[in-house]
N, C-alpha and C positions, 0 to 999 in steps of 0.2 A: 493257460495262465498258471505260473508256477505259484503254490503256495502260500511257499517261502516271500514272494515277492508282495502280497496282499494283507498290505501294514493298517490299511486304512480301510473301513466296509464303506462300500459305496462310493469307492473311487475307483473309477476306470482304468484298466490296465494299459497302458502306453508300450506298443511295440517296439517304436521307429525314436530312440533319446537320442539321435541326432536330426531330429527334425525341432523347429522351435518354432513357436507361436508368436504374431505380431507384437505381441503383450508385452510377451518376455524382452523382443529384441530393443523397445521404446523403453520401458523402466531399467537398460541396462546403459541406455547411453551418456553417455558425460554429460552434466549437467555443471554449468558455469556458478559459482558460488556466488555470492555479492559481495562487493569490498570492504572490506573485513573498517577500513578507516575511510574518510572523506577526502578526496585530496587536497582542499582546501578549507581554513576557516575562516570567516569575516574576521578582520583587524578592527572594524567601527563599526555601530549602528547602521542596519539596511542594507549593508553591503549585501547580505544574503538572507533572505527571506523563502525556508519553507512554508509550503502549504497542503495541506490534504483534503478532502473532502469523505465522510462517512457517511455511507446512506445504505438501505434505509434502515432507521433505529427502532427497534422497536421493544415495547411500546413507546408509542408517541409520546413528547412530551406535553405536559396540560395544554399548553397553548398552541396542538396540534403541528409541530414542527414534525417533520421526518429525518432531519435532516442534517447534520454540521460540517463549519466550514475551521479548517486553524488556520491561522498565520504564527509563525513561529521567526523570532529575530536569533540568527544564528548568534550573533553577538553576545546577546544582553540574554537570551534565551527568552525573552517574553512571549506569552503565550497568549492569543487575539482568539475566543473562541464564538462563531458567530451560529444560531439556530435557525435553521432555514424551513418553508413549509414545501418550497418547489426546487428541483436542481438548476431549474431555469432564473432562479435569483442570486448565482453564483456570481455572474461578471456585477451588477451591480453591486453586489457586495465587496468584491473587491475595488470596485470605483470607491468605493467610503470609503474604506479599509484604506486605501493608498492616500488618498486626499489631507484623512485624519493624521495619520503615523507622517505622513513628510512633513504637513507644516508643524506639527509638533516634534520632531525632529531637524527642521531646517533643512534638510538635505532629503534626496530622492532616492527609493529603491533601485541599487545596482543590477540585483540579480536575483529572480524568483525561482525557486527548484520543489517542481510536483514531487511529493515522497508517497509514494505506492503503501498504502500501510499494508500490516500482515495480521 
């Protein structure tokens, strides 16, 4: 091993730099960005309705929730924030959640869109 080549103590000398490791070749390839805008946005109430789910939180909250649920009106931007103790309270939850916001808005959810938080 030349010397000159031994920048770093305790790192192995590497014969063969056109050999590449699986590592390298996966953190090298194109990765698809995400859409920079939405391609659409609700004209009215309900028309589009995000939701996400965050679990688990911690610490719990006092009344032992682990758990929350949003509904977000693309429209109006209103923010529905629900505390859950199990993930398995999700669909009921959104049975209220939909029951309450139509007949208080007269009109029914067009379009629900999961947002993957980050």
């Amino acid at each position: 091993m030349p010397t000159s080549m031994n920048m770093v103590k305790g790192m192995p000398y590497i014969d063969n730099l056109d050999e590449v490791c699986d590592s390298c070749v996966f953190s090298k390839h194109h990765k698809a960005s995400f859409a920079k805008e939405i391609k659409w946005k609700a004209n009215k109430a309900l028309e589009l309705v995000h939701t996400n789910m965050c679990s688990p939180i911690k610490p719990m909250t006092t009344r032992h929730n682990k758990f929350f649920l949003t509904f977000i009106d693309d429209y109006s931007k209103k923010t529905y924030v629900y505390f859950l103790k199990r993930k398995s309270e999700v669909l009921n939850c959104f049975k209220d959640f939909k029951a309450i916001i139509e007949k208080q808005n007269d009109y029914n959810i067009k379009t629900m869109r999961y947002d993957r938080g980050g």
